[in-house]
MIDOSE-1310 file (N, C-alpha, C; in nm, 2 decimals, decimal comma, always signed):
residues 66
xxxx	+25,76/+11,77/+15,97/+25,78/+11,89/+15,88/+25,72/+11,85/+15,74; +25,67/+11,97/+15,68/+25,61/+11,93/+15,54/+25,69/+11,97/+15,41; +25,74/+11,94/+15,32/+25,81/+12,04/+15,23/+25,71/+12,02/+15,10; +25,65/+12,12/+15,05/+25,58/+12,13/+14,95/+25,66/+12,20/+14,84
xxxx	+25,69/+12,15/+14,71/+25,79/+12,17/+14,59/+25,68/+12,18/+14,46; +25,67/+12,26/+14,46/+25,61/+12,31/+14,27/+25,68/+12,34/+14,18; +25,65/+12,23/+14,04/+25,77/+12,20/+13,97/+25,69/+12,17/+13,83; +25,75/+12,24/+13,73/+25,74/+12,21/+13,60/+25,79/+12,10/+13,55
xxxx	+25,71/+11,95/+13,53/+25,82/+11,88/+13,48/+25,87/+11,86/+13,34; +25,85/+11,97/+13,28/+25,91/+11,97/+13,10/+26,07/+12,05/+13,17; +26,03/+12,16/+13,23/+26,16/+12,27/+13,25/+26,27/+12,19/+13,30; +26,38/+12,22/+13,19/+26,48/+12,14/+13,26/+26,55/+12,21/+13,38
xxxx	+26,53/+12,36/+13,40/+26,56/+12,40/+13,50/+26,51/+12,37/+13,68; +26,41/+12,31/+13,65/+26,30/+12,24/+13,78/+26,36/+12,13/+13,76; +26,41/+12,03/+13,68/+26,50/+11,91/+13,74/+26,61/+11,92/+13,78; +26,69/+12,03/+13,74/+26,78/+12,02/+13,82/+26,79/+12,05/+13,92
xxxx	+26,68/+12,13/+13,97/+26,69/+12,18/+14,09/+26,59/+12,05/+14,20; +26,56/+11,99/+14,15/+26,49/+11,83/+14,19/+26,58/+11,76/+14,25; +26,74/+11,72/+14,12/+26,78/+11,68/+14,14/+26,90/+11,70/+14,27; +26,92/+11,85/+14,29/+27,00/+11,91/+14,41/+26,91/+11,90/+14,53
xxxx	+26,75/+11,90/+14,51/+26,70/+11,88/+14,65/+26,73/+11,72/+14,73; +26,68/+11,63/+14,56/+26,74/+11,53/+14,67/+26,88/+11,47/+14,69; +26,99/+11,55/+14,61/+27,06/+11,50/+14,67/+27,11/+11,55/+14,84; +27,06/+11,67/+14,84/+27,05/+11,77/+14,98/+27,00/+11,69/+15,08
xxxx	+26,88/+11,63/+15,08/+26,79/+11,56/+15,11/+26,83/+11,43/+15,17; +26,92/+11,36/+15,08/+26,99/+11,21/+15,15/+27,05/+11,26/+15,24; +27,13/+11,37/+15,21/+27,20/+11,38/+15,36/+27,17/+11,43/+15,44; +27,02/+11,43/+15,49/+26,98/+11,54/+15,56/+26,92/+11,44/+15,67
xxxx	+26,98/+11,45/+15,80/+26,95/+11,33/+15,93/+26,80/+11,30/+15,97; +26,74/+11,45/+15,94/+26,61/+11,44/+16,00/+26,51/+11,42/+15,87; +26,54/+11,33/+15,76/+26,45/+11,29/+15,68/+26,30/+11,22/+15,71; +26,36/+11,17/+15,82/+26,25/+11,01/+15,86/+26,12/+11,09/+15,87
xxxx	+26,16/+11,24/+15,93/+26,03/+11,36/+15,98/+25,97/+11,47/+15,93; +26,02/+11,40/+15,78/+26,00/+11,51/+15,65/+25,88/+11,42/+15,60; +25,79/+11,49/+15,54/+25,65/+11,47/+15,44/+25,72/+11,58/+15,29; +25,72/+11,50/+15,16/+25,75/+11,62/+15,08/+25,61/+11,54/+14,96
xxxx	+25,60/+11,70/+14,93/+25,46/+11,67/+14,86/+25,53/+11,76/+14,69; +25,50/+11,66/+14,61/+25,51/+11,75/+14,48/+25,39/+11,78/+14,40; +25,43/+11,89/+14,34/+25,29/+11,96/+14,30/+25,33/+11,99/+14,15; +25,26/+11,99/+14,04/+25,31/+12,01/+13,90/+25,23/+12,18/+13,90
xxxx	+25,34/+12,21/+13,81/+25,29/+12,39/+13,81/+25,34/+12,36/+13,67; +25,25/+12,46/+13,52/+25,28/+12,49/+13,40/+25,35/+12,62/+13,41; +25,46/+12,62/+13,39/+25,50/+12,77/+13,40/+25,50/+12,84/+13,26; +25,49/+12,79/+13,16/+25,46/+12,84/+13,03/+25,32/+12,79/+12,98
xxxx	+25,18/+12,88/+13,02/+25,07/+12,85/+13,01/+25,00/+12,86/+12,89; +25,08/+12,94/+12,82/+25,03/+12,92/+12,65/+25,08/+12,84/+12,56; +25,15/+12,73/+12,61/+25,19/+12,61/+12,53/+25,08/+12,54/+12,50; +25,05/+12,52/+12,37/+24,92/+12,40/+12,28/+25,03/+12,37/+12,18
xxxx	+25,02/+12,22/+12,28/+25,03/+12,11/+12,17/+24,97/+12,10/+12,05; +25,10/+12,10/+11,94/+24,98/+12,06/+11,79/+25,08/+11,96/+11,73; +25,00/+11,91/+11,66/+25,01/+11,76/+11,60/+25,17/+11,82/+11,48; +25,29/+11,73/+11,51/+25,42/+11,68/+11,44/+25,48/+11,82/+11,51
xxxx	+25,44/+11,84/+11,61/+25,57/+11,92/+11,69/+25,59/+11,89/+11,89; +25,74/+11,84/+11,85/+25,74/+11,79/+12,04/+25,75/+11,94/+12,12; +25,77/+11,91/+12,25/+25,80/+12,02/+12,31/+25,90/+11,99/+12,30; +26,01/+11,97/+12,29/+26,16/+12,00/+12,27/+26,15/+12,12/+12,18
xxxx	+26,07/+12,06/+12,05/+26,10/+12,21/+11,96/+26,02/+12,31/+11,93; +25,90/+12,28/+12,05/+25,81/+12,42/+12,09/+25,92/+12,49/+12,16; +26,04/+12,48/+12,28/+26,09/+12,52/+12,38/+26,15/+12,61/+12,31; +26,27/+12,51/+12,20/+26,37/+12,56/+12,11/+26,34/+12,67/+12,08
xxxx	+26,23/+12,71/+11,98/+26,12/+12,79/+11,90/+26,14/+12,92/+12,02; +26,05/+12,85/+12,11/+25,99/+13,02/+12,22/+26,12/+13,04/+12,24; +26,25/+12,99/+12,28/+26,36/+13,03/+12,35/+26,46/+13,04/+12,26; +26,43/+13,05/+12,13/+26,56/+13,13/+11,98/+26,68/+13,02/+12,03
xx	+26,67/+12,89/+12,06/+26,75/+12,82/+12,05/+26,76/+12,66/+11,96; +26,91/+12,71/+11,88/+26,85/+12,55/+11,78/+26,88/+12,46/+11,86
């Protein structure tokens, strides 16, 4: 079996849901006959980097959160 996972890795909401796959995943018997493929997806595609700002406080910014 193949599991293909498309994942933003800035969004902290795609890690955590990373982190529930694998923990799903350890306990899952039929691992040995799993292929998992990860794929990076931008889901915020008008993000440009500009010089003395991280994406922590691009995110902060777009999402009205200090």
């Amino acid at each position: 079996m193949q599991v293909e996972i498309w994942s933003d890795v800035v969004c902290p909401f795609c890690y955590i849901g990373k982190r529930k796959f694998e923990k799903a995943f350890a306990s899952f018997d039929g691992k040995d006959t799993v292929e998992i493929i990860w794929r990076s997806f931008q889901l915020d595609a008008d993000f440009k980097p500009t010089a003395g700002t991280s994406v922590h406080e691009y995110l902060a910014n777009r999402k009205g959160v200090p």
